[in-house]
C-alpha positions in Angstrom: 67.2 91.4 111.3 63.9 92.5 109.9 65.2 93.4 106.9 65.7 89.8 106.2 61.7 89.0 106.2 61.3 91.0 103.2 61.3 88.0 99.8 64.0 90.4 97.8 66.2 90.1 100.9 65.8 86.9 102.6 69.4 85.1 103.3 71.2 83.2 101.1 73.9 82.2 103.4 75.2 81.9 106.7 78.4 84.0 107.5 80.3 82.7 110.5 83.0 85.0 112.0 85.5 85.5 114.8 88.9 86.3 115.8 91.7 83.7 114.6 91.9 80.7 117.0 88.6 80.9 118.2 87.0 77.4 116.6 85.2 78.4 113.9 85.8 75.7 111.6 85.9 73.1 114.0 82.2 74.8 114.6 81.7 74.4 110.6 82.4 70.8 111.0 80.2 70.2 113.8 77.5 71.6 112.1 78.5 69.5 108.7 77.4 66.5 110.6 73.8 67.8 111.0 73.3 69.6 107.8 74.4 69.0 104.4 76.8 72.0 103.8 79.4 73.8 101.7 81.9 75.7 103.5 83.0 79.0 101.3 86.4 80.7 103.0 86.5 84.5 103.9 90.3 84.1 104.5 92.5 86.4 102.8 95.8 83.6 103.2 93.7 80.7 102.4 93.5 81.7 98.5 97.4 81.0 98.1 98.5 77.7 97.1 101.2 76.2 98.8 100.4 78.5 101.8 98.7 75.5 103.9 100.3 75.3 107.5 100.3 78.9 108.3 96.6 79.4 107.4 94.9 76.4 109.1 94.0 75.5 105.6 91.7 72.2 106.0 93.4 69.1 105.7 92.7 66.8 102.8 90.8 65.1 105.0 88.7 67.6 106.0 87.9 68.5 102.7 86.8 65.3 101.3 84.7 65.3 104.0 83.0 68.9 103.9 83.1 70.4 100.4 85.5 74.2 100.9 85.6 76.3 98.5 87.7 79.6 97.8 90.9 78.0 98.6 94.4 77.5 96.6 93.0 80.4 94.0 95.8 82.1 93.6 100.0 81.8 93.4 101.7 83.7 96.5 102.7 86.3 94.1 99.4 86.9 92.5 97.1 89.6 94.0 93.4 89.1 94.6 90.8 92.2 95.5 87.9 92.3 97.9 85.7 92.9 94.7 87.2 89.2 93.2 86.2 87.6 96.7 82.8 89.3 96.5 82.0 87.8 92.4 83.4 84.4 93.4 81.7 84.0 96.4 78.8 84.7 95.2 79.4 82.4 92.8 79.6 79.8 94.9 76.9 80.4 97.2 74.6 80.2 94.1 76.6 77.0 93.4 75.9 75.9 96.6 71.9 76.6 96.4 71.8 74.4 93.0 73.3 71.5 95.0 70.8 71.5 97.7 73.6 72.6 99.9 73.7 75.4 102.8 76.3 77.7 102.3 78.5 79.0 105.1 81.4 81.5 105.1 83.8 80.9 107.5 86.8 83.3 108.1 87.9 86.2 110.2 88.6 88.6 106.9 86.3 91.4 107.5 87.4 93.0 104.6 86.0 90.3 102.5 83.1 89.9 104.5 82.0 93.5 104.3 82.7 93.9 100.8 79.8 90.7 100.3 77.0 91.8 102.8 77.4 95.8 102.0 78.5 96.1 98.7 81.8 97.6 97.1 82.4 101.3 96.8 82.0 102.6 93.4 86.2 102.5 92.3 87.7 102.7 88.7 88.5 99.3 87.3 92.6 98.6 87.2 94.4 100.2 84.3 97.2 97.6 83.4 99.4 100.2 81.6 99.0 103.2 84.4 99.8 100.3 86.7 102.7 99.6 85.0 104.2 102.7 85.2 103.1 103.0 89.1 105.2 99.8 90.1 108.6 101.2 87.9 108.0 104.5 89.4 108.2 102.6 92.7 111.2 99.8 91.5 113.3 103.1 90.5 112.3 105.8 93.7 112.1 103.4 96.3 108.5 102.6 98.8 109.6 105.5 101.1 109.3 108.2 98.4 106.2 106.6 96.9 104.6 106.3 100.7 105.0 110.0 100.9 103.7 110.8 97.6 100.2 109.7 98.7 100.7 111.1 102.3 100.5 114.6 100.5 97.8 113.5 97.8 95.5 111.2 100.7 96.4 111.4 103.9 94.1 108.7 105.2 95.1 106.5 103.3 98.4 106.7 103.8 97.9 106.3 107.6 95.9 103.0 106.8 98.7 101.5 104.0 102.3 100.5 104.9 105.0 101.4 102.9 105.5 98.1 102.2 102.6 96.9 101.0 102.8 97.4 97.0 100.0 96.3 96.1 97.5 98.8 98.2 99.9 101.5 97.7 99.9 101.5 93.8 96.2 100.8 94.2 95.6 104.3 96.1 97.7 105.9 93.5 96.1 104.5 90.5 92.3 105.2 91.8 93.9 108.9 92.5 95.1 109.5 88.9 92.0 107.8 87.1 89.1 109.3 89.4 90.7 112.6 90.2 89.5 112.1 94.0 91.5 110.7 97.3 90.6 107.0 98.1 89.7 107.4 101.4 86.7 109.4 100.0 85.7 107.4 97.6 85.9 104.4 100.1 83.8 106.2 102.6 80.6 106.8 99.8 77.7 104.5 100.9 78.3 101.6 98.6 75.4 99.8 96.9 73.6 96.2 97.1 75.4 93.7 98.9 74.6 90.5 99.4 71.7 89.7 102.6 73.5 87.5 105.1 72.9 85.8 108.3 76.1 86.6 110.1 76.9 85.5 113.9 80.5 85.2 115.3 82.3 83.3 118.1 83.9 85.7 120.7 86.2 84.5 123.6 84.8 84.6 127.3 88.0 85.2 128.5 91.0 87.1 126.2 93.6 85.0 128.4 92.4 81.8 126.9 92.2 82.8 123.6 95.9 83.8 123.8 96.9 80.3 125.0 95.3 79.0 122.2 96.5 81.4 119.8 100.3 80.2 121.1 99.5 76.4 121.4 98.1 76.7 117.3 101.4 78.3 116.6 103.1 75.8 117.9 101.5 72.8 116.6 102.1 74.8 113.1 105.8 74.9 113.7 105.8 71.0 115.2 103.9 70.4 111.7 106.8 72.0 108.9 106.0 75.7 109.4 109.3 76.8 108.9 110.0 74.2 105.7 106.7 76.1 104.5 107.7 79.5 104.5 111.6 78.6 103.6 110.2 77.0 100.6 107.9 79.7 99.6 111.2 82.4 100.4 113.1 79.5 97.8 111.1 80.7 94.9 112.3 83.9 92.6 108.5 84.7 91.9 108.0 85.0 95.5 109.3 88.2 97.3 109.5 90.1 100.9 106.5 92.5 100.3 104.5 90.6 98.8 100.7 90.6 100.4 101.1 86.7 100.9 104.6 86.9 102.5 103.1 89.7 105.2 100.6 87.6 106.5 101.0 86.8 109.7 103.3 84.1 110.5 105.1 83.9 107.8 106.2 87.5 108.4 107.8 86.9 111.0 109.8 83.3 110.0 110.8 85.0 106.8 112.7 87.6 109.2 114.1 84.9 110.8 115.7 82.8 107.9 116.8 86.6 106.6 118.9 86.4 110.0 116.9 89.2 111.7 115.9 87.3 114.8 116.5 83.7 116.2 113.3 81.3 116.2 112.8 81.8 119.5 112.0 85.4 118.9 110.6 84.8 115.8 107.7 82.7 117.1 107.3 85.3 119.8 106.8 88.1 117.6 104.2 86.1 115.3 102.6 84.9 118.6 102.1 89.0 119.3 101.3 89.8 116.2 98.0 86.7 116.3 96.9 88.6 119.2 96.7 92.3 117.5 95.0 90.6 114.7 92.8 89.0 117.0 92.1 92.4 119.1 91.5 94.0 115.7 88.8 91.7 115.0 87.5 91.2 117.7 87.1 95.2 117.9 85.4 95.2 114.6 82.8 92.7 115.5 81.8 94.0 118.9 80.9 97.3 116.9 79.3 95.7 114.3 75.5 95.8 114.8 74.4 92.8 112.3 76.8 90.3 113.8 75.3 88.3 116.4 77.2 87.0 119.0 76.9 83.2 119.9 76.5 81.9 123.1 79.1 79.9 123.9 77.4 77.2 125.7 75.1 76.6 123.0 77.6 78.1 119.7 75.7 74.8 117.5 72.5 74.8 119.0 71.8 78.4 117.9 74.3 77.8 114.4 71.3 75.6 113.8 68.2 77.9 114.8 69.6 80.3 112.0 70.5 78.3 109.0 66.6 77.2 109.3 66.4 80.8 108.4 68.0 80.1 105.2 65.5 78.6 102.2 67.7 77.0 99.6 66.7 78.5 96.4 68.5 76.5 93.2 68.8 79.6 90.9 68.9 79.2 87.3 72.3 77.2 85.9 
């Protein structure tokens, strides 16, 4: 972390990670009641209103209590980009700075996350009318034939998107006919800047436990109107199948069921498996990632502590 000791890059926030389940705003809140905080999400689910059960959103409660921000920005039908999380965060980080606050992201969207500390790859902005024609072209031929249009154009990219995910798909397609060059190259240049963080992360001790506690959340969520949640959501016209906010995890899988795919049964055991993917995904993207410190998890707050120290809150111009 010595590139931290330099004035230009000394931190301006604290970035705390981990897979889903693990305790990491429970962690936040302990560490509200020693140090005058702002909490800033780096959850991709969190930004959709009406999208509260199924994404731990914090309770009204816990909100008055700890100021969150990045949360209920968007309708479930309305996208939002990495590059929208990386200018409103760092909005509110500077936000947080002017009100002698510490500001923490808490998530387990890595995405997000990288995008802020590394800096986004140079893309071509969106091109409303290109776009346009992109989503009839995919209303009229179907997501299979569109899928294998950018297999042949960008293979890796098509290995990373599902056919079913609209919104990445026309994405790769549009940066393909404005750029002239796959996406997958383009997202693999070195981008610039980014944002100098101090990021640590909760990790389980033992993988066992942390799939208990992934099933036990999921079934307090369902005990708390889960299903009402996403039935509601499926209620609305605006809302449909493939949208990003009706693939989270979740709600995935109890959107099958009220389609009469599965019983609830298996519905909650499919979302309970598909928790723990997400959790083994980010949990292997944090082990590799060499500017993530683990925490030791008999002293998580002690150390959470030691490194917002680190931190100098600098009010920056208003």
């Amino acid at each position: 972390m010595a590139e931290f000791e330099q004035p230009e890059r000394r931190p301006r926030a604290l970035a705390l990670l981990g897979p889903t389940a693990i305790g990491k705003s429970a962690l936040a809140y302990a560490l509200a009641e020693e140090l005058p905080i702002t909490v800033i999400s780096v959850d991709s689910a969190q930004i959709y209103r009406r999208m509260d059960i199924g994404t731990g959103k914090p309770s009204a409660e816990e909100q008055a209590r700890v100021p969150h921000r990045l949360i209920d920005l968007r309708e479930p039908w309305e996208s939002y980009s990495a590059a929208e999380f990386v200018s409103d965060a760092m909005a509110e980080i500077a936000q947080a700075h002017r009100d002698g606050r510490l500001p923490v992201l808490v998530g387990g969207t890595h995405l997000y996350f990288r995008a802020l500390a590394r800096g986004l790859s140079p893309l071509p902005a969106a091109d409303p009318a290109l776009r346009t024609r992109l989503a009839e072209e995919l209303a009229e031929r179907g997501a299979e034939e569109i899928h294998q249009r950018l297999r042949t154009l960008d293979p890796l990219a098509a290995e990373r998107i599902h056919p079913n995910d609209p919104q990445r798909l026309l994405r790769a397609l549009e940066v393909i006919e404005l750029s002239g060059k796959r996406l997958s190259e383009q997202q693999n240049q070195r981008p610039d800047g980014g944002l100098p963080l101090l990021a640590c992360a909760l990790l389980p001790d033992d993988r066992h436990q942390l799939h208990q506690r992934i099933a036990q959340r999921l079934d307090a969520m369902l005990a708390a109107g889960f299903l009402a949640e996403v039935e509601a959501l499926a209620a609305d016209p605006r809302n449909h199948d493939d949208s990003p906010a009706m693939r989270s995890v979740g709600y995935r899988q109890l959107l099958a069921h009220l389609n009469g795919e599965w019983d609830l049964a298996e519905a909650r055991d499919r979302a309970i498996y598909a928790t723990r993917q997400l959790a083994k995904r980010q949990l292997t993207w944090l082990r590799k990632e060499p500017a993530v410190e683990t925490l030791p998890s008999a002293a998580a707050l002690a150390r959470l502590h030691q490194l917002a120290a680190r931190i100098p809150i600098e009010a920056g111009p208003d």
